[in-house]
C-alpha positions in Angstrom: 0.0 0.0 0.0 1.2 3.4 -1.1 2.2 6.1 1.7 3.8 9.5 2.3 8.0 9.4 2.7 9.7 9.4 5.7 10.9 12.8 4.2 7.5 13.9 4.5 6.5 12.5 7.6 9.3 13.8 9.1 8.5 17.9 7.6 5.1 17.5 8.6 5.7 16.6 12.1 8.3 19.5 12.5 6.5 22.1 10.5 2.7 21.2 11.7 2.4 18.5 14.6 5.1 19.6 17.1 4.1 23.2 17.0 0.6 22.3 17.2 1.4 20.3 20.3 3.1 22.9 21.8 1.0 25.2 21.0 -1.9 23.1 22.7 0.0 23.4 25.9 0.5 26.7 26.0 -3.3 27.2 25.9 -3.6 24.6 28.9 -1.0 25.9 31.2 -2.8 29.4 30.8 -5.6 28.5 31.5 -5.0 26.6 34.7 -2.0 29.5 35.9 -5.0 32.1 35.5 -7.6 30.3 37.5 -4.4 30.9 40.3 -3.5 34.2 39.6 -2.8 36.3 43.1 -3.6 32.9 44.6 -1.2 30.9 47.3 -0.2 27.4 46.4 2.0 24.7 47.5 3.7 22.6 44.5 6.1 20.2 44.6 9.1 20.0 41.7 11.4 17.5 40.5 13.3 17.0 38.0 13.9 14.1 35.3 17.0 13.2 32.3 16.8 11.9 29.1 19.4 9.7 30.6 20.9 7.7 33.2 24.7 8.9 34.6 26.2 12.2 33.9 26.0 12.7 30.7 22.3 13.5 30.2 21.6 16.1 27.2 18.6 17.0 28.5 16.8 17.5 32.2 13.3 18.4 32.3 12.0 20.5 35.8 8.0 19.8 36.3 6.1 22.0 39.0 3.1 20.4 40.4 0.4 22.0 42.1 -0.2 19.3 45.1 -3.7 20.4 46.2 -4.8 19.5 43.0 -2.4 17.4 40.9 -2.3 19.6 38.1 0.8 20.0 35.6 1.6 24.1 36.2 4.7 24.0 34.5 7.9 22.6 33.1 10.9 23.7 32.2 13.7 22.1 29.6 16.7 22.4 30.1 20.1 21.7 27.5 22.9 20.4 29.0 25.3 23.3 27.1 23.0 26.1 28.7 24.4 25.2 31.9 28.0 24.1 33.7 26.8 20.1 33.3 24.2 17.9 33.8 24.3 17.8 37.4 22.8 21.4 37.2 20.1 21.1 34.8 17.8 20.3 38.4 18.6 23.4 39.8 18.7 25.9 36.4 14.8 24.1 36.0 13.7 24.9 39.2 14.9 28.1 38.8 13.4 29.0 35.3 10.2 27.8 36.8 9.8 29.8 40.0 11.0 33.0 37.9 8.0 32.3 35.4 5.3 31.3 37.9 6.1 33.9 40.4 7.1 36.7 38.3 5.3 36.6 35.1 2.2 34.9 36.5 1.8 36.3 39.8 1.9 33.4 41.8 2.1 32.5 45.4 4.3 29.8 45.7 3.4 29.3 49.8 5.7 25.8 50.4 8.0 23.9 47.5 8.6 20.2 48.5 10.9 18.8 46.6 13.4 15.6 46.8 16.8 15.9 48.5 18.9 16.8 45.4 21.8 18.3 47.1 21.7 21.4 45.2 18.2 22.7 46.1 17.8 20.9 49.6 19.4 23.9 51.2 16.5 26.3 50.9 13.2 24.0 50.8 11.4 21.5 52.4 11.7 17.9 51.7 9.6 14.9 50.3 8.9 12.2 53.2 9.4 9.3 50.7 13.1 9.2 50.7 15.2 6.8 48.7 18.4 7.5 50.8 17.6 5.4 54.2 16.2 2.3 52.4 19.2 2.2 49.9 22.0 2.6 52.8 20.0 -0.2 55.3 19.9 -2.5 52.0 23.9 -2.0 51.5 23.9 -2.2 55.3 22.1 -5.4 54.9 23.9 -7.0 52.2 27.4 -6.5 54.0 28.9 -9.6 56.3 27.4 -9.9 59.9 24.5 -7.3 59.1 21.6 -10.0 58.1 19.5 -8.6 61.4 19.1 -5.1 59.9 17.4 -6.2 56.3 13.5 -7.5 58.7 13.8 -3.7 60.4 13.8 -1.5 56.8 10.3 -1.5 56.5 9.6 -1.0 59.9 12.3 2.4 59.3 10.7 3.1 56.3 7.2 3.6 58.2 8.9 5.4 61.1 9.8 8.3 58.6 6.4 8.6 57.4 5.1 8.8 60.6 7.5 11.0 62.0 6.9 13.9 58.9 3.3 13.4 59.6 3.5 13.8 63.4 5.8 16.3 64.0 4.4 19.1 62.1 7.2 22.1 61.1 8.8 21.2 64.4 12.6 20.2 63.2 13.7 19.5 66.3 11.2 16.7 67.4 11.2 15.1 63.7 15.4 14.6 64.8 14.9 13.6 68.2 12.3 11.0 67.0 14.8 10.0 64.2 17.8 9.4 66.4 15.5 7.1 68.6 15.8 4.4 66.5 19.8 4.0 67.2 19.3 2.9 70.6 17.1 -0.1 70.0 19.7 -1.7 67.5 23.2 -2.7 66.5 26.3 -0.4 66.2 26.1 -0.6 62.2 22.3 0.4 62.2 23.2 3.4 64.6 26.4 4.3 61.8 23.1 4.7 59.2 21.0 6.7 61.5 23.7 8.7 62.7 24.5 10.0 59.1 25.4 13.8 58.7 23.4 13.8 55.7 20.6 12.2 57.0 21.0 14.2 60.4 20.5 17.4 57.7 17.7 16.4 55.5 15.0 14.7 58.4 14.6 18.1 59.7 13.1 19.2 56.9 10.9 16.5 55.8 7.6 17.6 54.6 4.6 17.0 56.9 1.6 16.7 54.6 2.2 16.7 51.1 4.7 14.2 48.9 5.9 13.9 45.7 4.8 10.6 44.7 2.5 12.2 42.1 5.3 13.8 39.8 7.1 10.2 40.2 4.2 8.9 38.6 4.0 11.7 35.5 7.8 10.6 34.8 6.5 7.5 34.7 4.2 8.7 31.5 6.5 10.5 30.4 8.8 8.0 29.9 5.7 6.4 27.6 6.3 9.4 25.2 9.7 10.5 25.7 11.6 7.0 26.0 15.2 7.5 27.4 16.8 4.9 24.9 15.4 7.4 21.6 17.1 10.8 21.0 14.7 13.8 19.9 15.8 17.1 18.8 14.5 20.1 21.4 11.6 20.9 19.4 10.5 18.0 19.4 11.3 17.3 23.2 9.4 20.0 23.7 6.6 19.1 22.1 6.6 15.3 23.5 6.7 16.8 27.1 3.5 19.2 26.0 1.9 16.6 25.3 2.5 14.1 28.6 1.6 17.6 30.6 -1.8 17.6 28.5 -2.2 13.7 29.1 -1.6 13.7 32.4 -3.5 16.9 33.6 -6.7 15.4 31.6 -6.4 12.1 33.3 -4.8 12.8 37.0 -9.0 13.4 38.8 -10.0 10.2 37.5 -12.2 8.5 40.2 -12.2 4.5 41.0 -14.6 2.8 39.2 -17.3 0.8 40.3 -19.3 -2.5 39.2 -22.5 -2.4 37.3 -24.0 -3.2 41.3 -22.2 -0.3 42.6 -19.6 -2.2 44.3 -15.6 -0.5 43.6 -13.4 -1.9 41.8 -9.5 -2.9 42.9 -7.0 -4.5 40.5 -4.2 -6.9 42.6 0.0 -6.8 41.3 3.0 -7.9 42.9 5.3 -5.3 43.5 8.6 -5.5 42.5 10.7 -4.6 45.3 9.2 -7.8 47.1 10.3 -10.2 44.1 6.9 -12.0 44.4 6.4 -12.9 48.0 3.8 -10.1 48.9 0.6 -9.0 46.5 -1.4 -5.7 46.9 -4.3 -4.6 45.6 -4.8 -1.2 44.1 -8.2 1.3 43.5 -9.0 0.5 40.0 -9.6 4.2 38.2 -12.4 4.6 35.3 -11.0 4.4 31.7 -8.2 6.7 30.3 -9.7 9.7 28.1 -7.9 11.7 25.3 -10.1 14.6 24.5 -6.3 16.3 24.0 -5.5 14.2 21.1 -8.6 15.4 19.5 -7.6 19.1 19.9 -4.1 19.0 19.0 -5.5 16.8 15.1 -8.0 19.9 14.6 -4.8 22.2 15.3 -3.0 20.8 13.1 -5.3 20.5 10.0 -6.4 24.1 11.0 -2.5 25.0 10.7 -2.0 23.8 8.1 -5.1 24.3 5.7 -6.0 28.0 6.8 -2.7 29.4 8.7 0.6 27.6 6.7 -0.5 26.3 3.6 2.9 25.7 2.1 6.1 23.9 3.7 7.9 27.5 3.4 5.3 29.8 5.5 5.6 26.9 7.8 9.0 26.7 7.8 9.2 30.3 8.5 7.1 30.4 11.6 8.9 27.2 13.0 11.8 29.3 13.2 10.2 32.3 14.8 8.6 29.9 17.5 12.2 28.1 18.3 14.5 31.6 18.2 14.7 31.0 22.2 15.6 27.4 21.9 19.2 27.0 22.5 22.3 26.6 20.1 22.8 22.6 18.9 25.4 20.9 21.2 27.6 21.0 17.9 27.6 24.9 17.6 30.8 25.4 19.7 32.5 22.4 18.2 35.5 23.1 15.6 34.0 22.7 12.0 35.5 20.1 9.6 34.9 19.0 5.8 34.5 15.3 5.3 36.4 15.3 2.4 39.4 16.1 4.3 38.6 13.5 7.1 38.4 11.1 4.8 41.8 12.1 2.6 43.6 12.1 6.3 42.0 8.3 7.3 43.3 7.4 3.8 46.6 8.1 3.9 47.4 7.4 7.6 46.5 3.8 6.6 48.6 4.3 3.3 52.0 5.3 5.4 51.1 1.8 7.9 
């Protein structure tokens, strides 16, 4: 069966579909930051990479309103707009504060975020820290330390309860930390004892968490797969349209049987390698009333507003004049014909 090129596929998905998503967002995120404008809110932030390590290209920052679970914002960030990947988290957080506070007017009354250690200076702090479990399970795995792996969930609870009991109180929520110590073993008390730890339990945050935007990277990892490259634009556009997925779907209620009974759906999870099951509220079905507006964007783009690839083309690179340069734009410039001349007669001389 006959089709369109890749060539073709390829313009009208630069020229028409990515802007239209974008686009589509932009409409979104106004309408939800002017519905809060002069208003107090409490969001929490985090930050994801296209990539494992240190040698991410991009790191997207994604502000959540926590009252609601609403997408308010996100913010992309290159790796060459910054020092190095390790600060694309901060530069995010940064760009998104400036926009939501200064150009939009609002509030921003508490910011929980994780306990990346180049923002948890000024903030307040998720309770569902990764850092205890993962230093008990190295505790656990080391010689003579089997007694400490039965107590990490028990720890795990104790944090929770301690951000949820303690209030703003910093003082108690350390007090109640460092009780653990004297009910267990020298290497348990090593753990607790931690400086870092001793730094960040202060600051845990009572009421809301962050488990939410964990749960958006998850979709976005759906659309933005770390194991594909995509130019900005196009990034861009992919993250636009998570936002738009996610914001559409995130009040969906638990759905119920035809006799009015709800509905739960049962999974193993994966940290317990099979030996415990859970069940979980089963929600109603997943809508997509955004796909619906971004295809009439498009065909209105390109029928009424860009009939022709060079209109198009044109606009495209008014809408990207604030993306940033290509990671290539600093390197040295080289012809291939002279590349290839030097590989030829370096093997020539061997």
């Amino acid at each position: 069966m006959q089709t369109i090129s890749s060539r073709t596929y390829n313009r009208l998905q630069t020229l028409y579909v990515s802007p239209s998503a974008s686009m589509a967002w932009d409409a979104e995120q106004t309408a939800l930051l002017t519905d809060l404008f002069d208003k107090e809110v409490i969001v929490g932030g985090d930050a994801r990479c296209d990539s494992p390590g240190y040698s991410a290209k991009y790191g997207s920052y994604t502000i959540m309103d926590l009252e609601t679970s609403k997408i308010l914002d996100f913010q992309l960030v290159q790796c060459n707009e910054v020092k190095g990947s390790a600060h694309m988290e901060l530069e995010g957080l940064k760009r998104s504060i400036r926009y939501l506070e200064e150009m939009m007017h609002i509030k921003i009354k508490d910011l929980v975020t994780d306990r990346h250690s180049s923002i948890k200076e000024v903030h307040a702090y998720r309770a569902r820290h990764n850092k205890p479990p993962e230093y008990l399970e190295a505790a656990a795995k080391k010689s003579g330390s089997k007694d400490i792996r039965p107590w990490i969930k028990s720890i795990v609870n104790h944090i929770y309860w301690i951000s949820s009991s303690c209030g703003t109180n910093g003082d108690l929520k350390l007090a109640k930390w460092r009780s653990i110590a004297q009910f267990h073993t020298k290497r348990l008390k090593d753990i607790v004892e931690s400086r870092y730890l001793l730094v960040d339990v202060p600051k845990l945050s009572p009421v809301y968490q962050t488990y939410s935007l964990e749960v958006f990277h998850s979709l976005v990892n759906h659309f933005c797969p770390k194991s594909t490259h995509f130019y900005y634009p196009t990034m861009l556009a992919r993250l636009s349209i998570a936002a738009l997925h996610y914001n559409e779907n995130s009040g969906r209620q638990q759905a119920k049987t035809k006799t009015g009974e709800q509905r739960f759906s049962m999974c193993y999870p994966k940290a317990k390698k099979g030996t415990e099951a859970v069940v979980k509220p089963k929600k109603t079905a997943t809508t997509f009333v955004y796909v619906t507006l971004i295809k009439q964007a498009v065909v209105e783009r390109r029928r009424e507003e860009f009939t022709s690839y060079t209109s198009a083309t044109g606009d495209v690179h008014v809408y990207n004049n604030h993306h940033p340069d290509h990671m290539t734009s600093t390197f040295t410039p080289f012809r291939k014909i002279d590349l290839i001349q030097r590989h030829r007669s370096r093997f020539q001389r061997q």
